[in-house]
C-alpha positions in Angstrom: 12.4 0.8 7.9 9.2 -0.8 6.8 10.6 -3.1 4.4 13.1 -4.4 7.8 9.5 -4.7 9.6 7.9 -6.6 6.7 11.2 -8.8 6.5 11.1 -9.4 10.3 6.9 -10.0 10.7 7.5 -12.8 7.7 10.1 -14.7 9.8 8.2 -14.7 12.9 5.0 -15.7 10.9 7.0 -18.8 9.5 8.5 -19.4 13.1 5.1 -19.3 14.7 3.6 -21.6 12.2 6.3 -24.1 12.3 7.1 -23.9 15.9 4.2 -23.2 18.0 1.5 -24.4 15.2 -1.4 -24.3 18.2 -0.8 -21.1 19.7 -0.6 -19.5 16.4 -3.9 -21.1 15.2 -5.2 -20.1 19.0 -4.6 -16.2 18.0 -5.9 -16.5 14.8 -9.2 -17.7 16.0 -9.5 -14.9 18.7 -8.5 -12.4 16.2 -11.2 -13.6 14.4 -13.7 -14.4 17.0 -13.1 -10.6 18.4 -13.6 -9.0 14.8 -16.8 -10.7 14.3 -18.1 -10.1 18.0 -17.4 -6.0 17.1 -19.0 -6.3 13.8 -22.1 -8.4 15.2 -22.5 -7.2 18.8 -25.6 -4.8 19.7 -25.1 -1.4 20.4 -24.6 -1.4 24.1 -26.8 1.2 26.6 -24.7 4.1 27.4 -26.8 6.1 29.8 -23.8 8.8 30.8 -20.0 9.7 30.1 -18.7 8.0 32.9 -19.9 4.4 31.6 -19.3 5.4 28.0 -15.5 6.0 29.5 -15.3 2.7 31.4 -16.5 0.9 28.3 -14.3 2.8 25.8 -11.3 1.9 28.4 -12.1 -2.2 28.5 -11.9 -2.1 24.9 -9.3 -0.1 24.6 -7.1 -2.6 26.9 -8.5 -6.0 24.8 -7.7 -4.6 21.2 -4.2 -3.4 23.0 -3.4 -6.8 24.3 -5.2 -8.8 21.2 -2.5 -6.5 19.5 0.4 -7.0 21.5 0.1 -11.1 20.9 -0.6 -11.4 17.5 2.4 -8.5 16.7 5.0 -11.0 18.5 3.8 -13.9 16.1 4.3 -11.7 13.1 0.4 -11.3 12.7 0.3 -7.8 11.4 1.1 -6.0 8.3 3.5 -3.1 8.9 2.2 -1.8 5.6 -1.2 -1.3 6.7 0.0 -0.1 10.0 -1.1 3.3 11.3 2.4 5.0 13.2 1.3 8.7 13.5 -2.2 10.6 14.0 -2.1 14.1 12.3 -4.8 16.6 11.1 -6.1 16.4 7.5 -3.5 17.7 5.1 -4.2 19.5 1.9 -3.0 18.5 -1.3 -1.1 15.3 0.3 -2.1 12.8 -3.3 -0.8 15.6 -5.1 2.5 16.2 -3.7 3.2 12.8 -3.4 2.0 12.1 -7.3 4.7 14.7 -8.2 7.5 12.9 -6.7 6.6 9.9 -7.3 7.1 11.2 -11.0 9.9 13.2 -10.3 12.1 9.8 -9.0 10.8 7.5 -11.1 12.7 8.4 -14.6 15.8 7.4 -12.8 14.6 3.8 -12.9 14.5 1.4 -15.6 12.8 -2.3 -16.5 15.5 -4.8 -16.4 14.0 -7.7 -18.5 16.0 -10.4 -16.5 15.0 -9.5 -13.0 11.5 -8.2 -14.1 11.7 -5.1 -11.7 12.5 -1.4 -12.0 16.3 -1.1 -11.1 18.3 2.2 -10.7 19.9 3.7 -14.4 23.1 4.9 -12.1 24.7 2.6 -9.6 25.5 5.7 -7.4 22.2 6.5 -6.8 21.0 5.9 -3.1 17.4 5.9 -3.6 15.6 1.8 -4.7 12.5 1.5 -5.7 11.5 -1.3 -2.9 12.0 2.1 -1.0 9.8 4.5 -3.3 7.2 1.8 -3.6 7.4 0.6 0.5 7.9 4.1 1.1 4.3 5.5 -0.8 2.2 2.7 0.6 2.5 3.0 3.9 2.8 6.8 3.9 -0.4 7.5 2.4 -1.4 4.7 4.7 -1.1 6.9 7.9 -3.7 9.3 6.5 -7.3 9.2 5.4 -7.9 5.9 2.4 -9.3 8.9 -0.2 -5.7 10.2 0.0 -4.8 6.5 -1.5 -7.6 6.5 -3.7 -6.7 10.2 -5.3 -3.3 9.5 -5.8 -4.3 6.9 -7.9 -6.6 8.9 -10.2 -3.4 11.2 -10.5 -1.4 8.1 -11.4 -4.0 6.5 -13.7 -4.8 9.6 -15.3 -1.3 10.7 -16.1 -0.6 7.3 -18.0 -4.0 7.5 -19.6 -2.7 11.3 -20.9 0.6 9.3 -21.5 -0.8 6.7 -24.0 -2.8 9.2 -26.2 -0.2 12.2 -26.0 2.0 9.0 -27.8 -0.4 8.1 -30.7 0.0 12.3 -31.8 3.3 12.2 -32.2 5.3 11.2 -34.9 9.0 11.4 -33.9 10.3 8.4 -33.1 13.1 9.0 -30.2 10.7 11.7 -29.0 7.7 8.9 -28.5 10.4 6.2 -27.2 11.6 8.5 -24.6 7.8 9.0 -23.7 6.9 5.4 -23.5 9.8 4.7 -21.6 8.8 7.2 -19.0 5.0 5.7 -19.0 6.0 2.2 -18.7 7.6 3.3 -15.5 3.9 4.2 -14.4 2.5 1.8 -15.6 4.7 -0.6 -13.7 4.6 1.0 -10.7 1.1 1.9 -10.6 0.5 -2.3 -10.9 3.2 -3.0 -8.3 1.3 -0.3 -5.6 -1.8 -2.1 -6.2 -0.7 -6.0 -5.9 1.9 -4.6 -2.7 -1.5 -2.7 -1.1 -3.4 -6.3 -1.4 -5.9 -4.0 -3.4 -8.5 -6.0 -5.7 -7.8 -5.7 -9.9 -11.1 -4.7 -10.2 -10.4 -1.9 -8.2 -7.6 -1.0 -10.2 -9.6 -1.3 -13.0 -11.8 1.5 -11.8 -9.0 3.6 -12.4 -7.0 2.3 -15.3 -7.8 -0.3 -18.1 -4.6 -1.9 -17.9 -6.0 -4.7 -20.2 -6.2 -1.8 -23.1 -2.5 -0.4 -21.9 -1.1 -3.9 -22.6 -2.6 -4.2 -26.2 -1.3 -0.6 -26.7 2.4 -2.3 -25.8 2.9 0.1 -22.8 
């Protein structure tokens, strides 16, 4: 569903740039203009609930309109997109670390396409959806949920690489790399699809020192 979304807020991007160039422009300078006059404004004087309400309601009804115009011109990322609200969960990174791992052994590198496709064509699961899928997820809850799952990731291919060097049999350590490369792969894949900076990824994983290892 959120890859049809992405698919469908990139055509009417494009449309609205081609076709309606100044309205589109017009948006993008009150997005911007509102996001710097909530960043910059002063603290406003709330003397009692009742005006804290009636202010809380007026902004309420800009952001929701603001919203409304720049979703119909494609001017959103249904990636970063918050769909539910729910109470703190525990253990969320976790669980989804260990399926994550659990689904992605049945993928493989193709060298021609340069992506992870399925070993067996009768699988129903991609791995647009496992990828698409674990972004915006962990995207409905708190970003330390992101940021954990990451260490789980990072620190499971860093256990990968060295459990690799200590052993000796050679279909035992191919199997092994194989199964790293996969999370390797998808680990750079969730950062450059979450718009996330490298040097943020390098806070988590040397990928520079994974590459010379031939990971």
């Amino acid at each position: 569903m959120v890859i049809i979304r992405k698919m469908i807020t990139t055509i009417l991007s494009t449309s609205g740039r081609i076709c309606s160039e100044k309205l589109f422009r017009s948006l993008e300078n009150l997005n911007n203009s509102v996001i710097n006059d909530v960043l910059n404004r002063p603290q406003p004087q709330i003397n009692n609930d009742e005006d804290r309400e009636a202010f809380e309601q007026n902004e309420c009804q800009m952001f929701t309109e603001v919203n409304k115009l720049m979703s119909m011109f494609g001017m959103a990322d249904p990636l970063q997109k918050i769909y539910i609200t729910s109470d703190p969960i525990d253990n969320l990174p976790l669980f989804m670390f260990f399926l994550v791992n659990y689904l992605l052994p049945t993928f493989q590198m193709d060298k021609n396409l340069g992506i992870l496709v399925k070993k067996k064509k009768d699988e129903s699961l991609d791995y647009s959806y496992l990828l698409y899928g674990s972004i915006s997820f962990l995207n409905q809850f708190h970003n330390s949920n992101t940021e954990i799952f990451l260490a789980y990731m990072a620190q499971y291919i860093k256990s990968g690489n060295f459990h690799i060097s200590q052993i000796k049999d050679s279909k035992t350590q191919a199997e092994i790399k194989s199964e790293i490369a996969n999370n390797v792969i998808f680990f750079e894949d969730f950062i450059r699809t979450s718009g996330l900076d490298n040097d943020y990824a390098e806070g988590f994983l040397p990928l520079s020192l994974l590459k010379s290892s031939n990971i």
